[in-house]
C-alpha positions in Angstrom: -13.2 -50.3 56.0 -12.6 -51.2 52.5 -15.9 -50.5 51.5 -15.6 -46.9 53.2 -12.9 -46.1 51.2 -14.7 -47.0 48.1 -17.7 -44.7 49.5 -15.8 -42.0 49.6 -14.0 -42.9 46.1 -17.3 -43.0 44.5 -18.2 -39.7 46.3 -14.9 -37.8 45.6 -15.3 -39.1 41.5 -19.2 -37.4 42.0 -17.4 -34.6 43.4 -15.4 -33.6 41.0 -17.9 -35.1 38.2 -20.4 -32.7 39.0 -17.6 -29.6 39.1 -16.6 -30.5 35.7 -20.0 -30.8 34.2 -21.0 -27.6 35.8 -18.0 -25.8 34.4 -18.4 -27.2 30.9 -22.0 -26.1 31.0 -21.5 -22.4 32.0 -18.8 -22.6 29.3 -21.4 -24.0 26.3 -23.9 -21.6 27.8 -21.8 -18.7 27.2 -19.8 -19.4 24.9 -20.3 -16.8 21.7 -21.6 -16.7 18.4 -18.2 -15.1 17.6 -19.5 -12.8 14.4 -18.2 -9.4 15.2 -14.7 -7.4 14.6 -12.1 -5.7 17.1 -11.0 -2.5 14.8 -14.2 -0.9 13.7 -15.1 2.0 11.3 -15.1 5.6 12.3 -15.6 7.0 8.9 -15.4 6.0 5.2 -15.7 8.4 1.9 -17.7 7.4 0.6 -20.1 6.6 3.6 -21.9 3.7 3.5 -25.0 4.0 1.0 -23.8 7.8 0.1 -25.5 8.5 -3.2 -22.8 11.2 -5.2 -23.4 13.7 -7.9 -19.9 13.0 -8.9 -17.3 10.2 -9.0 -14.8 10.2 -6.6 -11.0 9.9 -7.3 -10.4 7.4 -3.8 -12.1 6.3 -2.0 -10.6 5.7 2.2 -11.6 4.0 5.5 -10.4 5.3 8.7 -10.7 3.0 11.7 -10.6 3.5 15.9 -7.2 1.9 15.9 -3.5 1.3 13.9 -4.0 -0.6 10.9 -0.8 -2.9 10.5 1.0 -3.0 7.7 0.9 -6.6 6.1 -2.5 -8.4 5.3 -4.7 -5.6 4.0 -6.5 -4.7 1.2 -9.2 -2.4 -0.5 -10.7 -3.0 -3.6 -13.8 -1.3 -5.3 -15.8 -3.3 -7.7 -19.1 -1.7 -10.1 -22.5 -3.8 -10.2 -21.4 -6.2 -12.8 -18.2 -7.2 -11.0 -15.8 -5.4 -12.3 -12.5 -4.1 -10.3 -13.1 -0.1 -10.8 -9.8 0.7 -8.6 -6.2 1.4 -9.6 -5.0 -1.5 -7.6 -2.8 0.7 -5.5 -4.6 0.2 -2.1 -2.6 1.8 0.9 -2.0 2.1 4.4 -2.0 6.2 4.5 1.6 7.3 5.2 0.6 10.4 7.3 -2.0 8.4 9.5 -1.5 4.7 9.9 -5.6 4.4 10.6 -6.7 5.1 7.6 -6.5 2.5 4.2 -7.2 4.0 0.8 -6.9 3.8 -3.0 -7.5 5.5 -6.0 -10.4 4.9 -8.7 -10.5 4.6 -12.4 -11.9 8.4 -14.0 -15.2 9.2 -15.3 -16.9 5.9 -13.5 -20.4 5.8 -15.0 -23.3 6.2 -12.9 -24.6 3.1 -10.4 -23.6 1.1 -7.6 -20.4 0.3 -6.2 -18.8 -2.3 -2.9 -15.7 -1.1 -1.1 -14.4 -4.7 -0.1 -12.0 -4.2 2.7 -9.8 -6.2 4.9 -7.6 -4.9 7.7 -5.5 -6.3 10.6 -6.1 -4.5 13.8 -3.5 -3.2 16.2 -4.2 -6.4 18.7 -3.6 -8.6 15.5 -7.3 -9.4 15.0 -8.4 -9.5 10.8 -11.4 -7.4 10.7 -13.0 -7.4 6.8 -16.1 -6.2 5.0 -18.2 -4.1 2.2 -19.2 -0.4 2.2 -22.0 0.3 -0.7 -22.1 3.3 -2.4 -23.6 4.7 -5.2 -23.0 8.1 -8.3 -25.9 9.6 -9.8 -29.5 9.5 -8.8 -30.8 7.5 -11.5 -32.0 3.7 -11.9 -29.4 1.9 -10.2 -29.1 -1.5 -8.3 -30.4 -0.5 -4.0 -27.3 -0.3 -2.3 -28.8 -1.1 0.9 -29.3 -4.7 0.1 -25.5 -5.3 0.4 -24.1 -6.9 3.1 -21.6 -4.4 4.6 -21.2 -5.6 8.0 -18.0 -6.0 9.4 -17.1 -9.3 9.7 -14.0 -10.8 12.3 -11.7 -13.6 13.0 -13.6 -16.5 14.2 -12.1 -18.2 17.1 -11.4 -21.9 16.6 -10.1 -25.1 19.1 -6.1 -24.1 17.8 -6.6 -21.0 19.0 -8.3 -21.7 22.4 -5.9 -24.5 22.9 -2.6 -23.0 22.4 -3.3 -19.7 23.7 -5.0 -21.6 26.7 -1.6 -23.4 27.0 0.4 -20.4 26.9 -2.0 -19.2 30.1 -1.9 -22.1 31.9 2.2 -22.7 31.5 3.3 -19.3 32.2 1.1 -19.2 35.1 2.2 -22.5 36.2 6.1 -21.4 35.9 5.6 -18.0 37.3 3.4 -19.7 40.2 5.4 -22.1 41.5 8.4 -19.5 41.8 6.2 -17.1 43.6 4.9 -20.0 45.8 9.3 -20.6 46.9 9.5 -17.5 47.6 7.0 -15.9 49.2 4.6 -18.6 50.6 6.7 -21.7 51.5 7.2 -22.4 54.8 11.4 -22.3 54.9 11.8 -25.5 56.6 9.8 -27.0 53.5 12.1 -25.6 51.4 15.0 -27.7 52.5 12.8 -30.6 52.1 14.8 -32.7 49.0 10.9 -34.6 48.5 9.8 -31.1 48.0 12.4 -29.6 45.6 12.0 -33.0 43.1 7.8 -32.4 43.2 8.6 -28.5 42.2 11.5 -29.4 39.7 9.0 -31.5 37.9 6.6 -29.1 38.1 8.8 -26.4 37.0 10.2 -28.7 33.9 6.7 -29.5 32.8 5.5 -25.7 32.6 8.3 -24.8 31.0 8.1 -27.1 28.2 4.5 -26.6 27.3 5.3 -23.3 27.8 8.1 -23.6 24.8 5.3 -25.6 23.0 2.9 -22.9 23.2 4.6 -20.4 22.7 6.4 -21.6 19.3 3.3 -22.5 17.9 1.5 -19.6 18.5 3.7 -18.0 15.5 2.2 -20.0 12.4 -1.4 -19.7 14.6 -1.4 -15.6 14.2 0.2 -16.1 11.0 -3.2 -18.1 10.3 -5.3 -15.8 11.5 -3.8 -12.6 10.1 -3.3 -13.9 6.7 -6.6 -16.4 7.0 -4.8 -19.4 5.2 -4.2 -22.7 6.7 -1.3 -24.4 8.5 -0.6 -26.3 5.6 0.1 -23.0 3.9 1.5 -21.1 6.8 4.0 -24.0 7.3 6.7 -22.7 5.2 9.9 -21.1 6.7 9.8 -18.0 4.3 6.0 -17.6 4.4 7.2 -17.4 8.5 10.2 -15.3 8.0 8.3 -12.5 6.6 5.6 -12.7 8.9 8.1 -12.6 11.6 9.5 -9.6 10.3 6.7 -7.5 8.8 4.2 -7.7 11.7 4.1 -6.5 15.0 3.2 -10.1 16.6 6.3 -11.7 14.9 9.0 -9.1 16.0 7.2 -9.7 19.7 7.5 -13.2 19.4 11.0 -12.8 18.0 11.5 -11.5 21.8 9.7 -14.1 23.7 12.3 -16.5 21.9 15.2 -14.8 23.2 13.4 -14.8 26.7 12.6 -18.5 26.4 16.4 -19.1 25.8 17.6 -17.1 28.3 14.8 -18.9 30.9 15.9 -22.4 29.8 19.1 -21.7 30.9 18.1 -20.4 34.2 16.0 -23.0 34.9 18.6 -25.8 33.5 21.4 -23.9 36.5 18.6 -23.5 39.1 17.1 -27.0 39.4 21.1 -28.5 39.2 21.3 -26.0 42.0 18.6 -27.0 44.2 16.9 -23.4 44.0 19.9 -21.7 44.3 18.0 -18.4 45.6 19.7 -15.8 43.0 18.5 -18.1 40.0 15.0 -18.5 42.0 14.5 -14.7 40.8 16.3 -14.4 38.0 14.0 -17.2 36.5 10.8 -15.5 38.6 11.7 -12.1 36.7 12.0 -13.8 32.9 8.8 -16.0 33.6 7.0 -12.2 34.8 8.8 -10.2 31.6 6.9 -13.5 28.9 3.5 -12.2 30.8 4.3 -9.2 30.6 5.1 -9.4 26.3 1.1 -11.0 26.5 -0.8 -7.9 27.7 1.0 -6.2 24.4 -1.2 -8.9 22.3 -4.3 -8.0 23.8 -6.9 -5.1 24.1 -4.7 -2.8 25.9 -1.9 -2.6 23.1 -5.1 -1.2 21.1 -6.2 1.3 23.2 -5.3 5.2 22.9 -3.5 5.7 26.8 -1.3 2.1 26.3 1.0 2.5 29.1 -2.0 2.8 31.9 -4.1 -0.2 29.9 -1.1 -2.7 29.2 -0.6 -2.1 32.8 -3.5 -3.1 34.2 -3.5 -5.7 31.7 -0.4 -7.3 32.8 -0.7 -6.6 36.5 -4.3 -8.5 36.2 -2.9 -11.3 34.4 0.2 -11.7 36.7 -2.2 -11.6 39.6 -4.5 -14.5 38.3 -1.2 -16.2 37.4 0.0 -16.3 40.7 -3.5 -17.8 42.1 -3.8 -20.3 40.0 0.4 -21.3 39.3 0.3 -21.2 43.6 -2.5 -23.5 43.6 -1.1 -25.8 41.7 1.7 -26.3 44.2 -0.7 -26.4 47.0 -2.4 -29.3 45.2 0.9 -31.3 44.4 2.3 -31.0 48.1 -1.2 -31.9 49.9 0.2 -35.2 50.5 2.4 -33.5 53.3 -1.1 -33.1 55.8 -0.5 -36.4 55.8 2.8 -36.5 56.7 4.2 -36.7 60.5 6.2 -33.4 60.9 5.2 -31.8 57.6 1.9 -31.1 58.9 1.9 -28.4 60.7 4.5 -26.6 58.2 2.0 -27.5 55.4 -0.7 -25.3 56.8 1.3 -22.6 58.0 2.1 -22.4 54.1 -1.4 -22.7 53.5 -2.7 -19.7 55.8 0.4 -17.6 54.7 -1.0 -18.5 51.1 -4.2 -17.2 52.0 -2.9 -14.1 53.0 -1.8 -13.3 49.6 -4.9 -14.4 48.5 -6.8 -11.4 50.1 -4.0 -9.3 48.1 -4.4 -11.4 44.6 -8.3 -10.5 44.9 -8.2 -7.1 46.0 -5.6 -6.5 42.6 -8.4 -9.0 40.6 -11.0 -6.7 41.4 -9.5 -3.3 41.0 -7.9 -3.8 37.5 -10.8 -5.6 36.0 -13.1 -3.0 37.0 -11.2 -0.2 36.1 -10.4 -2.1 32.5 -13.8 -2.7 32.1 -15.1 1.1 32.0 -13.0 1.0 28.5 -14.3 -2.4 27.6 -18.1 -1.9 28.9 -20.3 1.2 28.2 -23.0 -0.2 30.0 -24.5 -2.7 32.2 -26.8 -4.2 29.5 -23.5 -5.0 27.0 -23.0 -7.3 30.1 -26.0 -9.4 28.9 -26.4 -8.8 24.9 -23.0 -8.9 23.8 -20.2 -11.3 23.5 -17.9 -10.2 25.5 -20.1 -8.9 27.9 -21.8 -12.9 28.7 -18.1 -13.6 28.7 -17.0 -11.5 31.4 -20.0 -12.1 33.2 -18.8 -15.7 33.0 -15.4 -14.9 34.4 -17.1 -13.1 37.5 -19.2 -15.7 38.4 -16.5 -18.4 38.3 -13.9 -15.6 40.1 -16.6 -15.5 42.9 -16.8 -19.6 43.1 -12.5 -19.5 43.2 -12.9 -17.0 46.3 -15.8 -19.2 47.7 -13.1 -22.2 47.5 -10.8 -20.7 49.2 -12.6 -19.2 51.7 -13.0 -23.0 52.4 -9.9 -23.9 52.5 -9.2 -20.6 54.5 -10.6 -22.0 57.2 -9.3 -25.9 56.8 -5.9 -24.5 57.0 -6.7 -22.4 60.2 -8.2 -25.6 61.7 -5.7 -28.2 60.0 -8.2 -29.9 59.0 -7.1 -32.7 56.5 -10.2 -34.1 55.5 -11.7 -32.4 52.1 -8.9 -30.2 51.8 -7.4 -32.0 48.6 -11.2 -31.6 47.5 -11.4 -27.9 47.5 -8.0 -27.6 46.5 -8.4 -29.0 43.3 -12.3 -27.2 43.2 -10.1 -23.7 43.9 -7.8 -24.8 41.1 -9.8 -26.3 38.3 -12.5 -23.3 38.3 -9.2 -21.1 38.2 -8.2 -22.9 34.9 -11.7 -22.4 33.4 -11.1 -18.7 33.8 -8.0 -18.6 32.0 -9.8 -20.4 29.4 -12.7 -17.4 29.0 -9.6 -15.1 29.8 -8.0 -16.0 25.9 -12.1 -15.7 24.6 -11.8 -12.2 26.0 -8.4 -11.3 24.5 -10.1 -12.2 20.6 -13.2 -10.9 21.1 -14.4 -7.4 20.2 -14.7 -5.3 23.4 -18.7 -4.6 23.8 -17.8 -0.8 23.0 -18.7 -1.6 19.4 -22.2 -2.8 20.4 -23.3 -0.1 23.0 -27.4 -0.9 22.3 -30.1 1.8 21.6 -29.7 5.0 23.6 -32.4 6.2 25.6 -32.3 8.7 28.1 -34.2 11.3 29.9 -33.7 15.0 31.2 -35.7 17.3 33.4 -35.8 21.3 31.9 -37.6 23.7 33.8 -40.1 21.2 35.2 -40.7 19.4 32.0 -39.3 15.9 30.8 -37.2 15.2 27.8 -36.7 11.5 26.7 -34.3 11.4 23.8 -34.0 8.0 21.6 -31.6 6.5 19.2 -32.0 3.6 17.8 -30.6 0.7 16.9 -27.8 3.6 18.0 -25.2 2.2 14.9 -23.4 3.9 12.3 -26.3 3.9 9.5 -29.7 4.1 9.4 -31.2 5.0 13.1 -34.8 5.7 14.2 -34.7 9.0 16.1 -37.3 9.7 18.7 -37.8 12.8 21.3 -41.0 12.6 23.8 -42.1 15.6 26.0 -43.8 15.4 29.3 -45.3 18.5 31.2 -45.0 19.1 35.0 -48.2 16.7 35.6 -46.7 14.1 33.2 -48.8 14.3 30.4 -47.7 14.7 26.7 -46.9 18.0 25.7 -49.0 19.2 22.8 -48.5 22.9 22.0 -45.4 21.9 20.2 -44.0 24.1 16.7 -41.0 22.7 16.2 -38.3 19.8 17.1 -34.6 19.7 15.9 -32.2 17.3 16.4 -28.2 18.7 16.2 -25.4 16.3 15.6 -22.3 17.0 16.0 -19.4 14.3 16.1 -16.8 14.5 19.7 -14.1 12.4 17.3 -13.1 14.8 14.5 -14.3 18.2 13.3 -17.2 17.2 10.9 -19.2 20.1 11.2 -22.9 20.0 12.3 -26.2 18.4 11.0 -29.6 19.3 11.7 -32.6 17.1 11.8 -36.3 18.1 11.8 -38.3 15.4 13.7 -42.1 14.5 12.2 -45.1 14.7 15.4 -46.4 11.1 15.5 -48.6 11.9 18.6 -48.8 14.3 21.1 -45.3 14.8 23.2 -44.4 12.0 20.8 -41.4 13.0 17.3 -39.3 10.5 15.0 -38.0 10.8 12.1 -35.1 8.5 10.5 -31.8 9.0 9.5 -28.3 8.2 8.6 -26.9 11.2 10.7 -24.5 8.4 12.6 -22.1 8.9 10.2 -19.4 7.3 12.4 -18.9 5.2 15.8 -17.8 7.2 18.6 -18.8 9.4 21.0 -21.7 12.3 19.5 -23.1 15.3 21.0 -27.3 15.5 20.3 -28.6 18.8 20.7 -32.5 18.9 21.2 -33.8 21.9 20.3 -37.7 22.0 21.2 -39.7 25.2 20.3 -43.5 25.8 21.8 -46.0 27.5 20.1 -45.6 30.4 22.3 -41.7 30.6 21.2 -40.6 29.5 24.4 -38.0 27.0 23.9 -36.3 23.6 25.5 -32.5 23.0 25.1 -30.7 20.2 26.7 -27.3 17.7 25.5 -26.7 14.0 25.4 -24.1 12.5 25.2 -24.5 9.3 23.2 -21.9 6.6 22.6 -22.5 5.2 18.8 -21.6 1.7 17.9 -20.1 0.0 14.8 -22.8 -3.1 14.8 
């Protein structure tokens, strides 16, 4: 017997072994390279490598989001070095998007950098360099500058602390939910039961505390990009509290914390006095709720749908994972002569929710994803995409687990549960650890990928091009196909027709050049700005018969 036990020892340490190393490997595999920025460039003047007759007197950058107040900068420098600004860079009063500054008069002809650096609405730094150049004469390439934009890299504090504040919240907000909602009643009279949920309950809210109190000098880091030696300083903290919109939200969460640590104090002296049970269960909702306002959603342009869904996904996957843990401290009761059977009728009514938790899961993550994803191959080629992919897959392994355990509880079956329990529950926790990758990464809007799509007009086909399909220098392509499919050749004319769907910036017209026959390119810097553009192909035949169609392209920053 003794050796069975160890068997099954050895084979339960495999077990969980081979989860673990599984997890970490989809993790290394999809983690990031992390190089790319949340607010992104709509439109500078000068544009990037925009050769002037004249010096300007400013020069501005507008971006797709807010730009907050503290932490930014513009600066223009000439060739040699040399700061050719008035030093008065700005946040534009009238339009909060937009950073600009003033230049020095009569700057001599040659090349000029814009060095920028921003803080995005969701708190993210976002910096860079926008080449430009005056006069026409023999001046340094412009193009050889590195302007892209460049991001916060995500580090260990970050993943750690923010993973903490996941994994607490959803842990306090959890085990609330699981009183309730799920717990048989009879169980919750049970005095073994109320000490393993009080100690749960005092340990989530503690690293909650911790997590959450640290996470000020960590934004503080990463907005001002200086180190915790330097952010460590009770003024440096004072002002970032109260000149940035993270600081005067996590001014709030204090006050909630307070308030919470004196419900919780009163409701475990009570015993789960029901009226503290949901006073506590409302405070530990309103914390996740003041996350989905640092994330995405508090960036996006229809904030009360997107925070929303936000919120209503991240309270779902709270609730999974927070009950989960429960499920996985009280498994000793299958064991248990008369808290048997009342431990599975919790875990069927558990799985009921379940079916709810997933059906929510699914709807607000797809419908947050048509903002995040404009395609399905940013799924595969871009951060965030892999990332998400990564969060599916392991979101289909949690619903596989508990299918599992689905049908132990039906059965009461006992042996493996504890197994699939803590399978259900660790893949869970994985999630919420690519869940706070997803919050600092730049959604994969900014990297759409080249464009390429084709049209059928009067029997012929139209395949319209763009690439790499990036504010900047694009390769522009148009190929014509008759009824039969072959190349078109009696072919005058082909004109491209931009016009930008963000801001009235009039038109501009492109003639493509005939590489083959049915086959026109030309390239160009007529992506002035990310966004959404109109393309108007205008194709004219030698016998003046002509071809007009619209596409509708989405244009990326990078």
């Amino acid at each position: 017997m003794v050796a069975i036990n160890r068997g099954r020892a050895v084979l339960k340490s495999v077990y969980f072994g081979s989860l673990l190393f599984t997890a970490l490997c989809l993790f290394l595999f999809i983690y990031p390279s992390f190089a790319a920025a949340h607010a992104y460039i709509i439109k500078s003047t000068p544009s990037e490598n925009e050769i002037l007759n004249e010096a300007p007197k400013k020069v501005s950058i507008q971006f797709d989001e807010t730009i907050q107040p503290s932490f930014n900068s513009i600066e223009v420098f000439d060739s040699a070095g040399k700061r050719v600004d008035q030093k008065n860079g700005r946040v534009n009063a009238s339009n909060p998007s937009i950073i600009e500054s003033d230049l020095n008069e009569d700057l001599s002809n040659g090349t000029y950098s814009i060095k920028w650096r921003v803080v995005s609405s969701d708190g993210h730094p976002v910096e860079g360099v926008i080449p430009f150049q005056i006069g026409n004469g023999d001046t340094e390439d412009s193009s050889t500058i590195d302007n892209e934009s460049k991001g916060y890299t995500p580090q260990f504090d970050l993943i750690i602390i923010r993973w903490l504040q996941y994994v607490s919240n959803a842990l306090f907000v959890g085990i609330l939910f699981f009183y309730l909602f799920v717990l048989n009643k009879q169980l919750t009279q049970e005095v073994s039961v109320k000490d393993i949920l009080s100690k749960l309950l005092q340990f989530s809210f503690i690293t909650l505390c911790i997590s959450i109190i640290l996470s000020l000098p960590l934004q503080a880091t990463i907005e001002s990009g200086s180190s915790w030696s330097k952010i460590l300083n009770l003024q440096v903290l004072r002002e970032f509290i109260l000149n940035s919109t993270f600081g005067e939200l996590w001014f709030i969460q204090i006050i909630g914390l307070f308030v919470l640590s004196i419900t919780s104090f009163l409701l475990i002296k009570n015993k789960f006095k029901p009226i503290l049970v949901w006073i506590s269960f409302i405070l530990g909702i309103g914390l996740l709720l003041s996350k989905a306002f640092t994330s995405h959603a508090a960036s996006s342009s229809n904030v009360i749908l997107t925070i929303t869904l936000d919120f209503l996904h991240l309270l779902a996957a709270s609730v999974w994972i927070g009950s989960l843990f429960v499920l996985v401290s009280l498994v000793p009761l299958s064991r248990k002569i008369g808290a048997k059977e009342l431990f599975f009728d919790s875990i069927k009514k558990f799985s009921k929710w379940g079916i709810i938790l997933v059906i929510l899961l699914t709807l607000t993550g797809f419908i947050a994803s048509l903002s995040y994803i404009p395609n399905l191959r940013a799924l595969l080629f871009t951060d965030y995409g892999r990332v998400l992919s990564g969060k599916i897959l392991l979101l289909v392994l949690m619903i596989a687990f508990a299918a599992v355990n689905l049908v132990k509880g039906k059965r009461h079956r006992e042996k493996g549960l504890a197994s699939s329990l803590w399978g259900e529950l660790i893949t869970g926790i994985i999630v919420l650890v690519l869940s706070v990758l997803l919050t600092n990464l730049p959604t994969a809007m900014s990297s759409p990928g080249p464009f390429k799509e084709t049209r059928s007009i009067t029997g012929s086909k139209l395949t319209f091009e763009a690439t790499p399909n990036v504010i900047g220098k694009n390769t522009f392509a148009v190929s014509l196909r008759d009824q039969k499919g072959e190349p078109m050749k009696d072919i005058e004319q082909v004109t491209l027709t931009f016009t930008s769907l963000e801001m009235d910036m009039g038109n501009d017209t492109k003639t493509l050049i005939k590489v083959q026959d049915g086959k026109y390119e030309s390239k160009g810097m007529n992506f002035n700005m990310a966004g959404r553009w109109n393309v108007h192909v205008h194709v004219l035949t030698k016998d003046l018969d002509t071809l007009d169609t619209d596409y509708k392209v989405l244009v990326g920053s990078q």
